[in-house]
PDB file as gemmi writes it, atoms N, CA and C in Angstrom:
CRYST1    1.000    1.000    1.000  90.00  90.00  90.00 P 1                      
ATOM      1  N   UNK A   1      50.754  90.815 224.232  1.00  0.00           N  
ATOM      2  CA  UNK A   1      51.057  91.559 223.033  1.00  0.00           C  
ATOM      3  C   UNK A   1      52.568  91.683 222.824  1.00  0.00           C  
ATOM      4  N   UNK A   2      53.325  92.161 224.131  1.00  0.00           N  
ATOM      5  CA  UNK A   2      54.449  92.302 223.830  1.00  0.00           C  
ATOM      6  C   UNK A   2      54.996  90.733 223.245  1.00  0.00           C  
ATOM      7  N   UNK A   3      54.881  89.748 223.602  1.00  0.00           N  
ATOM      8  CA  UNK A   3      55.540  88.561 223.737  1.00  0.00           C  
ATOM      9  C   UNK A   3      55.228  88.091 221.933  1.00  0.00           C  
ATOM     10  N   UNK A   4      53.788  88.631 221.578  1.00  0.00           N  
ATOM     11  CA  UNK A   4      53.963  88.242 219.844  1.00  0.00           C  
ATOM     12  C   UNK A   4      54.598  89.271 219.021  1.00  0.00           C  
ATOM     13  N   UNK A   5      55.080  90.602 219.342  1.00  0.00           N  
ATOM     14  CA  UNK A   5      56.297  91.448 218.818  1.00  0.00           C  
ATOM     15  C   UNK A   5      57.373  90.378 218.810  1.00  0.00           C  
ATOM     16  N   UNK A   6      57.511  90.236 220.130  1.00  0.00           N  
ATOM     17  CA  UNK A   6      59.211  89.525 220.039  1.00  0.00           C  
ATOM     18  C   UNK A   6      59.093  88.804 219.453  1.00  0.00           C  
ATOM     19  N   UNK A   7      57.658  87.309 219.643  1.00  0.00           N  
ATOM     20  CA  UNK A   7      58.361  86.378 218.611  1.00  0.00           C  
ATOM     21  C   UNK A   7      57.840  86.870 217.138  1.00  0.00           C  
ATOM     22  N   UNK A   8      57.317  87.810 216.360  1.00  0.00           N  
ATOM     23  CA  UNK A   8      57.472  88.340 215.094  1.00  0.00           C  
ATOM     24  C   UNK A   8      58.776  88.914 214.602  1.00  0.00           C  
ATOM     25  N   UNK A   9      59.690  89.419 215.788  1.00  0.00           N  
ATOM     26  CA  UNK A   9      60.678  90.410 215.476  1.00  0.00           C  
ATOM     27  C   UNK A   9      61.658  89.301 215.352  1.00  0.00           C  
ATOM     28  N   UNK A  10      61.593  87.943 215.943  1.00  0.00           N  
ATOM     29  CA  UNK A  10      62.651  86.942 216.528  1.00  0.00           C  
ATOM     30  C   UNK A  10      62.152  86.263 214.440  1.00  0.00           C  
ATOM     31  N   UNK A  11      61.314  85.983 214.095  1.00  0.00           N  
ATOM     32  CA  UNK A  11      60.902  85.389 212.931  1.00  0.00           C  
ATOM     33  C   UNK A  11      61.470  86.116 211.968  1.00  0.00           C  
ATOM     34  N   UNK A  12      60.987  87.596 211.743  1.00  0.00           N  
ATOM     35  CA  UNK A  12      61.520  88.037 210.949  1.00  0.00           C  
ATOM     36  C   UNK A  12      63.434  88.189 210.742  1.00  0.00           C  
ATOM     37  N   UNK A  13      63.977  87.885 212.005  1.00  0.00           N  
ATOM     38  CA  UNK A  13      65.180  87.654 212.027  1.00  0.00           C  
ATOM     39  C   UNK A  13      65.445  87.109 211.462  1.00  0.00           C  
ATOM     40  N   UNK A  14      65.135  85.660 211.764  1.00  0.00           N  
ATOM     41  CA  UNK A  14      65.172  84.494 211.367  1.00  0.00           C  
ATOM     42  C   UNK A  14      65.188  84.340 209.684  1.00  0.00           C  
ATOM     43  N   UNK A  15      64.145  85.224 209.100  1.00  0.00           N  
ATOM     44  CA  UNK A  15      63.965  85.120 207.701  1.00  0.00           C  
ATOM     45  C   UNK A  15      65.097  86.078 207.002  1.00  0.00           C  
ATOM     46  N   UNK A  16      65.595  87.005 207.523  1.00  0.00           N  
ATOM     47  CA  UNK A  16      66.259  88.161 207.144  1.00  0.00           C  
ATOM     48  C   UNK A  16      68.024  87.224 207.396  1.00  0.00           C  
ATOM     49  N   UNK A  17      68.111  86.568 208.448  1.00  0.00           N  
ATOM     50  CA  UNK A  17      69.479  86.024 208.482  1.00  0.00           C  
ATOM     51  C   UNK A  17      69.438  84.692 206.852  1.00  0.00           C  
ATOM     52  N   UNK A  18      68.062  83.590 206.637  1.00  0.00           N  
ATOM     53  CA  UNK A  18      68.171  82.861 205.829  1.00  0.00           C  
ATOM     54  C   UNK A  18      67.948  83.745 203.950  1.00  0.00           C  
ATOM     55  N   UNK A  19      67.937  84.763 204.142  1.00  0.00           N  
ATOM     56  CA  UNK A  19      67.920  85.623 203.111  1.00  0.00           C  
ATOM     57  C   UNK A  19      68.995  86.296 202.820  1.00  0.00           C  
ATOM     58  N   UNK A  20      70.016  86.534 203.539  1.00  0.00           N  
ATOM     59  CA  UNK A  20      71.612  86.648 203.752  1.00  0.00           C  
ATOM     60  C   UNK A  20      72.375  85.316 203.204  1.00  0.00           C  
ATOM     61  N   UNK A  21      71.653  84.342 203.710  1.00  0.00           N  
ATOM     62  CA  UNK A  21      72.965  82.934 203.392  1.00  0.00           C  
ATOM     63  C   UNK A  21      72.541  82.620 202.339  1.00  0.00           C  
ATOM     64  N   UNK A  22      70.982  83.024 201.959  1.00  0.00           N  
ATOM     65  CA  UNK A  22      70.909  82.776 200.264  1.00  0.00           C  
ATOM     66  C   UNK A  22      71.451  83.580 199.222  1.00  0.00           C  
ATOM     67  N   UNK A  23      72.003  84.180 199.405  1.00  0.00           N  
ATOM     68  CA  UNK A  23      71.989  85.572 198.994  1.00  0.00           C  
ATOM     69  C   UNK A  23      73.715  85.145 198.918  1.00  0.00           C  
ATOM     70  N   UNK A  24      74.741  84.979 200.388  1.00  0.00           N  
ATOM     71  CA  UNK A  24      75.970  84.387 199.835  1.00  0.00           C  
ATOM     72  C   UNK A  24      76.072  83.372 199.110  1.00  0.00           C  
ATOM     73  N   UNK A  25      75.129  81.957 198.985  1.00  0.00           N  
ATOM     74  CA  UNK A  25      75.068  80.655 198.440  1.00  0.00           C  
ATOM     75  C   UNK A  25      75.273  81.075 196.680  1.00  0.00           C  
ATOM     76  N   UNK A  26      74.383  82.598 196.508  1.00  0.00           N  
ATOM     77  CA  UNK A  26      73.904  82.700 195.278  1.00  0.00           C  
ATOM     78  C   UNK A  26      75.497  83.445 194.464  1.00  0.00           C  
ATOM     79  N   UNK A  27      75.837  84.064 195.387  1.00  0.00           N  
ATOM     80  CA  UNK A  27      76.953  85.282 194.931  1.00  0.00           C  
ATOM     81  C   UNK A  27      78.196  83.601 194.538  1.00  0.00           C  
ATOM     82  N   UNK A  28      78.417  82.901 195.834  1.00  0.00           N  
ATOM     83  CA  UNK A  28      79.651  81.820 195.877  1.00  0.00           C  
ATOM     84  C   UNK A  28      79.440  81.063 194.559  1.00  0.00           C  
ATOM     85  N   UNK A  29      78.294  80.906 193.957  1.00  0.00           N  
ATOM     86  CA  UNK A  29      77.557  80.001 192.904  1.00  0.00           C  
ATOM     87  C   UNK A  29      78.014  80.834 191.746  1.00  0.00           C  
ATOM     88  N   UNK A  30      77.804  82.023 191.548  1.00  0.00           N  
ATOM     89  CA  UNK A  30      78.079  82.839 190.663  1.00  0.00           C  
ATOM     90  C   UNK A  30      79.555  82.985 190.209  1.00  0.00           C  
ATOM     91  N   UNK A  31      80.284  83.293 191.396  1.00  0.00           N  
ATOM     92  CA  UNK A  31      81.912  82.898 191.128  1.00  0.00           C  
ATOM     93  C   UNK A  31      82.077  82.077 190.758  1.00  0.00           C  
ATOM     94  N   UNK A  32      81.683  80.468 191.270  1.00  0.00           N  
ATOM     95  CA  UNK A  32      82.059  79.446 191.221  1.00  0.00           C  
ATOM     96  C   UNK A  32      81.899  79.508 189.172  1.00  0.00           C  
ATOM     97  N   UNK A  33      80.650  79.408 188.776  1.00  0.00           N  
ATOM     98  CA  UNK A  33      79.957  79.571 187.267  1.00  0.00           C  
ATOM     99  C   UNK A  33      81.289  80.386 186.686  1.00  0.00           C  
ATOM    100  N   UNK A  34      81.537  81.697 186.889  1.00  0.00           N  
ATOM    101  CA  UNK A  34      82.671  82.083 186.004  1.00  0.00           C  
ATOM    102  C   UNK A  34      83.834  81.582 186.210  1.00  0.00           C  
ATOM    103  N   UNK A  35      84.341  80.839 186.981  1.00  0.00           N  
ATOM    104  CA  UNK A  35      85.854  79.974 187.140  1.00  0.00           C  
ATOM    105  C   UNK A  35      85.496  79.254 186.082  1.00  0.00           C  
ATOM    106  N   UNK A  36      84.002  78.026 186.434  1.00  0.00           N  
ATOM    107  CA  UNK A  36      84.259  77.275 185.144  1.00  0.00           C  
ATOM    108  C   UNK A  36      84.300  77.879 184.077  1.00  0.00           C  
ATOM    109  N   UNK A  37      83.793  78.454 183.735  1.00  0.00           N  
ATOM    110  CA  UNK A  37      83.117  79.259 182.342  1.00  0.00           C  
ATOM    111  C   UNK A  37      84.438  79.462 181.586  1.00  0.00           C  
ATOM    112  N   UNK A  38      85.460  79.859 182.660  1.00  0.00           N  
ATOM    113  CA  UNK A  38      86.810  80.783 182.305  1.00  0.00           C  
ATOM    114  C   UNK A  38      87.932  79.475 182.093  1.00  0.00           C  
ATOM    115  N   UNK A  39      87.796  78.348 182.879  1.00  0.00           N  
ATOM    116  CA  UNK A  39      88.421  77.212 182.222  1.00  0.00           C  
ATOM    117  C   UNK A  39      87.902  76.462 181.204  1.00  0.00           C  
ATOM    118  N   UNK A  40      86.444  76.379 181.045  1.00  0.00           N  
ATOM    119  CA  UNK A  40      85.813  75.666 179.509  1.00  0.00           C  
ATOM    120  C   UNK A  40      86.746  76.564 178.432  1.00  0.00           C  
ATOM    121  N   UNK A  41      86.843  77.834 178.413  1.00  0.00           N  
ATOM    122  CA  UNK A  41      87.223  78.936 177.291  1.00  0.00           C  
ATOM    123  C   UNK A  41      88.638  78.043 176.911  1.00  0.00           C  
ATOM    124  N   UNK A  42      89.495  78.432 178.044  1.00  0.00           N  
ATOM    125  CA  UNK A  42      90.622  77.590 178.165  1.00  0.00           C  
ATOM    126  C   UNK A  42      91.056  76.357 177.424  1.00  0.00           C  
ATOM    127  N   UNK A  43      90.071  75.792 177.686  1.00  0.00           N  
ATOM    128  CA  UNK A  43      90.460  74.125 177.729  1.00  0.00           C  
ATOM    129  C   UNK A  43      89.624  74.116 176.219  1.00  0.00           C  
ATOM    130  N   UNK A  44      89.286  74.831 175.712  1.00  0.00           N  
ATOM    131  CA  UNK A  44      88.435  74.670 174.196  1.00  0.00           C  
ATOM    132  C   UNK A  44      89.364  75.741 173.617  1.00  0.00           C  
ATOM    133  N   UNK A  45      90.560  76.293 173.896  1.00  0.00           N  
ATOM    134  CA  UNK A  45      91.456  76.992 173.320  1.00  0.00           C  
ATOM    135  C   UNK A  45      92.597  76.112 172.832  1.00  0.00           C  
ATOM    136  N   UNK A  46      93.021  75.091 174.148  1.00  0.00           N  
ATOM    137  CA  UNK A  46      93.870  74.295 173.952  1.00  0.00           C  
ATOM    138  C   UNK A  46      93.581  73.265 172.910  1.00  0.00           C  
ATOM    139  N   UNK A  47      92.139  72.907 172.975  1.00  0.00           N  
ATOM    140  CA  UNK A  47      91.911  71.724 171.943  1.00  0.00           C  
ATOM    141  C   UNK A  47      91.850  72.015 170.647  1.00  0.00           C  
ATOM    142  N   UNK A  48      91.876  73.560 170.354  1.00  0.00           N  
ATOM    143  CA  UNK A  48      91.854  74.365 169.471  1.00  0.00           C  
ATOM    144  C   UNK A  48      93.280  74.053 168.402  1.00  0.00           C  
ATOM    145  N   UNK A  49      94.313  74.597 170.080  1.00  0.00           N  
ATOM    146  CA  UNK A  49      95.578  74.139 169.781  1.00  0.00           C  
ATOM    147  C   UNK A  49      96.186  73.145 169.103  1.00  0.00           C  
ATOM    148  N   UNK A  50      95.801  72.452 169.900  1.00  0.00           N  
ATOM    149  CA  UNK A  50      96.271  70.649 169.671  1.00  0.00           C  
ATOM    150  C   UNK A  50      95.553  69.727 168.274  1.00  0.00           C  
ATOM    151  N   UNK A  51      94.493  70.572 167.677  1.00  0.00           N  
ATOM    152  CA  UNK A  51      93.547  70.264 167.087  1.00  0.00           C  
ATOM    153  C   UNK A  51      94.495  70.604 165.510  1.00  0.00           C  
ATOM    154  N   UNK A  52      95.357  72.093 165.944  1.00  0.00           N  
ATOM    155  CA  UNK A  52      96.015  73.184 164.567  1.00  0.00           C  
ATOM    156  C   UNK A  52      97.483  71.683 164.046  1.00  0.00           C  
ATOM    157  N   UNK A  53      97.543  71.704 165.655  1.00  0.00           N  
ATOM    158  CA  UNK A  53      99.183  70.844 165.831  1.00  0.00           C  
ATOM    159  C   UNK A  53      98.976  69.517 165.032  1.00  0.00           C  
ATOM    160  N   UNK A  54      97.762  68.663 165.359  1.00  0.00           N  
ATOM    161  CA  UNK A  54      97.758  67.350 164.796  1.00  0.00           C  
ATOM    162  C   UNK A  54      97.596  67.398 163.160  1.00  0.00           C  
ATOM    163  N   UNK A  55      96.787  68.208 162.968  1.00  0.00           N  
ATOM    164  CA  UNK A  55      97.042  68.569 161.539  1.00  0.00           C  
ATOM    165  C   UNK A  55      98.398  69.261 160.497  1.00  0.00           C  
ATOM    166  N   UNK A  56      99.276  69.806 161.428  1.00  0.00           N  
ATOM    167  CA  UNK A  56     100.721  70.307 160.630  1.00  0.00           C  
ATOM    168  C   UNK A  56     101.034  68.688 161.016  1.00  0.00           C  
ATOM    169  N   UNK A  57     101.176  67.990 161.915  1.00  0.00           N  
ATOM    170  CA  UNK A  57     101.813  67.302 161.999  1.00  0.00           C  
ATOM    171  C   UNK A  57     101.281  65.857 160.830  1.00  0.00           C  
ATOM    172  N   UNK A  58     100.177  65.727 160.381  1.00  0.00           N  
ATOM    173  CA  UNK A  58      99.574  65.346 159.411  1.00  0.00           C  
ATOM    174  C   UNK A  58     100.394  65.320 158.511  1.00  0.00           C  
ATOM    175  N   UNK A  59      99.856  66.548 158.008  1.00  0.00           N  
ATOM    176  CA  UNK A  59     101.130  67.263 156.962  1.00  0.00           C  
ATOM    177  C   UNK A  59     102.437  66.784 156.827  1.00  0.00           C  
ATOM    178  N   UNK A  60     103.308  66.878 157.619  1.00  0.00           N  
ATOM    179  CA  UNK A  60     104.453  66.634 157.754  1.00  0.00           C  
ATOM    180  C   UNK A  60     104.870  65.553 157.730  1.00  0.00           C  
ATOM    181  N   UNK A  61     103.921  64.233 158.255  1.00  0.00           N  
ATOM    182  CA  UNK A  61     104.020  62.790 158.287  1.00  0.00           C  
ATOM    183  C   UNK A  61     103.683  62.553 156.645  1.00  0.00           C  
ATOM    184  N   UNK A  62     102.903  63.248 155.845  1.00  0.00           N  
ATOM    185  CA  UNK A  62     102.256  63.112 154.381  1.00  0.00           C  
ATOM    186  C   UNK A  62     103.910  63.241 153.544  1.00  0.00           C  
ATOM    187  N   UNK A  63     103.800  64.630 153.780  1.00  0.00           N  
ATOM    188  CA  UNK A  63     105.244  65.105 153.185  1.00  0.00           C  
ATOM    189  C   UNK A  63     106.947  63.883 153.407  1.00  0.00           C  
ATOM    190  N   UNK A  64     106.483  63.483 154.433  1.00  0.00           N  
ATOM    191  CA  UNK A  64     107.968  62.618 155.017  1.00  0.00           C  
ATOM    192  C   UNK A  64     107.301  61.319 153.833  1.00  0.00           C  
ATOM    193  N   UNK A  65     106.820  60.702 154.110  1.00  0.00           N  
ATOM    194  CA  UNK A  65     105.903  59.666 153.098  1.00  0.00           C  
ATOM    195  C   UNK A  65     106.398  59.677 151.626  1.00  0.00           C  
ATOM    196  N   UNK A  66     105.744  60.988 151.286  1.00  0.00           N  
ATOM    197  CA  UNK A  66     106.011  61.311 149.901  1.00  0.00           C  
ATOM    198  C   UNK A  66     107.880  61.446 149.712  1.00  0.00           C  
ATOM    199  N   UNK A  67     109.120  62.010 150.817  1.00  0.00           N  
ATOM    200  CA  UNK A  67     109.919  61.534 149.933  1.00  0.00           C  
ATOM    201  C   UNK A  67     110.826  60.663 150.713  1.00  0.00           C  
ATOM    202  N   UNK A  68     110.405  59.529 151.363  1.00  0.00           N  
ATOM    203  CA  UNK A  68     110.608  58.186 151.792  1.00  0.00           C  
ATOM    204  C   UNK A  68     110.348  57.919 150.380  1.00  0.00           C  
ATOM    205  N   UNK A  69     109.102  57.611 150.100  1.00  0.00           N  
ATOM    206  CA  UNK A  69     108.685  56.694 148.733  1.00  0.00           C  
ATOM    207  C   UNK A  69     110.211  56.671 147.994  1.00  0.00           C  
ATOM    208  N   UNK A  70     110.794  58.028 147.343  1.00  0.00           N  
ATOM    209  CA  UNK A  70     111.549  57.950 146.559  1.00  0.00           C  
ATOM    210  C   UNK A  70     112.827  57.277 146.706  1.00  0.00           C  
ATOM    211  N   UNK A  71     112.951  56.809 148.148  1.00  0.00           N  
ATOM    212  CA  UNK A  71     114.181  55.928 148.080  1.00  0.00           C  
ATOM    213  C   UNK A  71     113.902  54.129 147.920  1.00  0.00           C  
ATOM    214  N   UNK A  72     112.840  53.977 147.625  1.00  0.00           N  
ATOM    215  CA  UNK A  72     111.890  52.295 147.992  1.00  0.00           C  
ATOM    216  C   UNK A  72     112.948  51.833 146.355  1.00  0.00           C  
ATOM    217  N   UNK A  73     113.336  50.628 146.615  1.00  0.00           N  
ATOM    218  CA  UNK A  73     113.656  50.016 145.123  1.00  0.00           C  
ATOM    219  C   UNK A  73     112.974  48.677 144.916  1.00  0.00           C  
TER     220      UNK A  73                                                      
END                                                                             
């Protein structure tokens, strides 16, 4: 009797330690998810950016165009 305590008490260890490392796997996973999450934001801010920029710069190439033309003979 005693000897199936221990190995129940030795099992349930066993399950209670792999319920711990799931348990960090899940938390490390979770951080990991908001780093990306927090650089997608980022990196869809910048393209945001670059997205405002190519268009003034549009602009500005339109505008240079328009008074280039006026010196053409």
């Amino acid at each position: 009797m005693t000897s199936f305590v221990t190995e129940l008490n030795e099992e349930k260890n066993d399950i209670v330690a792999s319920v711990e490392n799931i348990s960090a796997v899940s938390e490390e996973t979770a951080a990991s998810t908001e780093e990306v999450s927090a650089s997608m934001e980022q990196q869809a801010e910048a393209i945001g950016n670059v997205a405002e920029l190519a268009n003034e710069l549009n602009e500005i190439a339109a505008e240079l165009l328009l008074q280039t033309n006026q010196f053409k003979v």
